[in-house]
C-alpha positions as MATLAB code, in Angstrom:
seq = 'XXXXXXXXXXXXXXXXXXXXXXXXXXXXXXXXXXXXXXXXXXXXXXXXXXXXXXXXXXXXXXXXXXXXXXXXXXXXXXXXXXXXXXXXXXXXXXXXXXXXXXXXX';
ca = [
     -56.500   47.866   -5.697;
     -53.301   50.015   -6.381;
     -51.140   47.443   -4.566;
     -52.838   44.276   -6.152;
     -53.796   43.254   -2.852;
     -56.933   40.750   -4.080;
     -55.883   38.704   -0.835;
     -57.316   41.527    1.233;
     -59.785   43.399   -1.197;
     -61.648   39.608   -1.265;
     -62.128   40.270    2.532;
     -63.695   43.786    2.119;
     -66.408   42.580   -0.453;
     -69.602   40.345    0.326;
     -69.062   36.851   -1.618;
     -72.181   37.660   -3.334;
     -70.354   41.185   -4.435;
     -70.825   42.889   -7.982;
     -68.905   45.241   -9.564;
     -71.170   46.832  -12.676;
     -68.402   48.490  -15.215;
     -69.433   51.442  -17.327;
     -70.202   49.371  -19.978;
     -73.073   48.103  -18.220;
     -71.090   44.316  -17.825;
     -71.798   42.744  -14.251;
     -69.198   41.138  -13.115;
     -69.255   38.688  -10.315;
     -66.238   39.516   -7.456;
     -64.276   36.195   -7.945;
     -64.080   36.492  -11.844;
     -62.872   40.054  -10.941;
     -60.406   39.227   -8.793;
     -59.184   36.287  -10.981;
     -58.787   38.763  -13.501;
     -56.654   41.411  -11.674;
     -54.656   38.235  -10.349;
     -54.066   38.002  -14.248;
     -53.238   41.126  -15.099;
     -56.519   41.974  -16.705;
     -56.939   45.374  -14.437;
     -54.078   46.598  -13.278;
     -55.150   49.986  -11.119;
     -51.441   52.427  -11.285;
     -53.288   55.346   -9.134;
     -56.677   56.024   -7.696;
     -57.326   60.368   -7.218;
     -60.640   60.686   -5.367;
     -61.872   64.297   -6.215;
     -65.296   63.355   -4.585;
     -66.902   61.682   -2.232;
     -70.208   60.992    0.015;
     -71.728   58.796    2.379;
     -74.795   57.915    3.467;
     -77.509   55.550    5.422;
     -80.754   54.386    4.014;
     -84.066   53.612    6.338;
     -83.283   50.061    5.300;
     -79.729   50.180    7.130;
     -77.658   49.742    3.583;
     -75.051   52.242    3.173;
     -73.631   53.530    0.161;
     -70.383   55.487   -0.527;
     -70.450   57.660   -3.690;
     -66.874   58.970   -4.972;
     -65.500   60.127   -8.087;
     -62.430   59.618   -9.234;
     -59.607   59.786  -11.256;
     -58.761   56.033  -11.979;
     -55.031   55.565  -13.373;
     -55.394   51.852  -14.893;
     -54.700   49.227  -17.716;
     -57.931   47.474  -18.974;
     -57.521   44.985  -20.652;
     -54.113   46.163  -21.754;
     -55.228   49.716  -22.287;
     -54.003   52.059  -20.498;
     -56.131   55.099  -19.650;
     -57.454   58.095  -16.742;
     -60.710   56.765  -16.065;
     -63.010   59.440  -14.998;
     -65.417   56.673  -13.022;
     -68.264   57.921  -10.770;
     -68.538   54.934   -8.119;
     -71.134   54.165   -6.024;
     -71.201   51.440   -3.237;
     -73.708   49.775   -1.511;
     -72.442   47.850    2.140;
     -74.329   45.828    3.797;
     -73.715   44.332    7.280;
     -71.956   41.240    7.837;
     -70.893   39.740   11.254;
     -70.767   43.500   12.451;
     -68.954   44.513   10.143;
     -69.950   46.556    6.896;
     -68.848   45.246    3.557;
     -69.296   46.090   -0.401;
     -72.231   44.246   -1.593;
     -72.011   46.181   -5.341;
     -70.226   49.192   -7.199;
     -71.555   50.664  -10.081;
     -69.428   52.601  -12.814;
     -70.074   54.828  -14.836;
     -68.053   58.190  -16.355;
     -68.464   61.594  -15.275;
];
């Protein structure tokens, strides 16, 4: 995300992947990535000051972190304080992020 990289970061995300923003907006992955290919989110520096992992019965994993987000929304630039969490699901044997949900801590 820091390097812009949509290329790759469309490879690590399911194609049916949502990102939920703390505003509650759910946004679909390619209207994401269209946007950071814009300009729209521009991520300077990620500072992870928390994170956890975890397996459910069902075989879903989820990654919780919090962070200190560097990054220009919509031409605002701000530190995010986001608490992320991410589901992956399995996909040709390989695990990838199905959703993220934001929200402020």
């Amino acid at each position: 995300m820091v390097e812009g990289d949509t290329t790759t970061l469309d490879g690590l995300l399911a194609e049916d992947f949502i990102l939920t923003h703390m505003t509650g907006y759910v946004q679909p992955k390619a209207e994401w990535l269209a946007q950071m290919r814009q300009g729209r989110f521009v991520y300077h520096s990620i500072e992870e000051k928390d994170t956890a992992f975890g397996v459910d019965d069902d075989g879903t994993a989820r990654l919780t972190a919090r962070t200190l987000t560097d990054a220009t929304v919509y031409g605002t630039r701000a530190n995010w304080r986001l608490h992320l969490a991410t589901d992956y699901v399995r996909h040709d044997d390989v695990r990838v992020a199905q959703r993220t949900v934001a929200t402020s801590w």
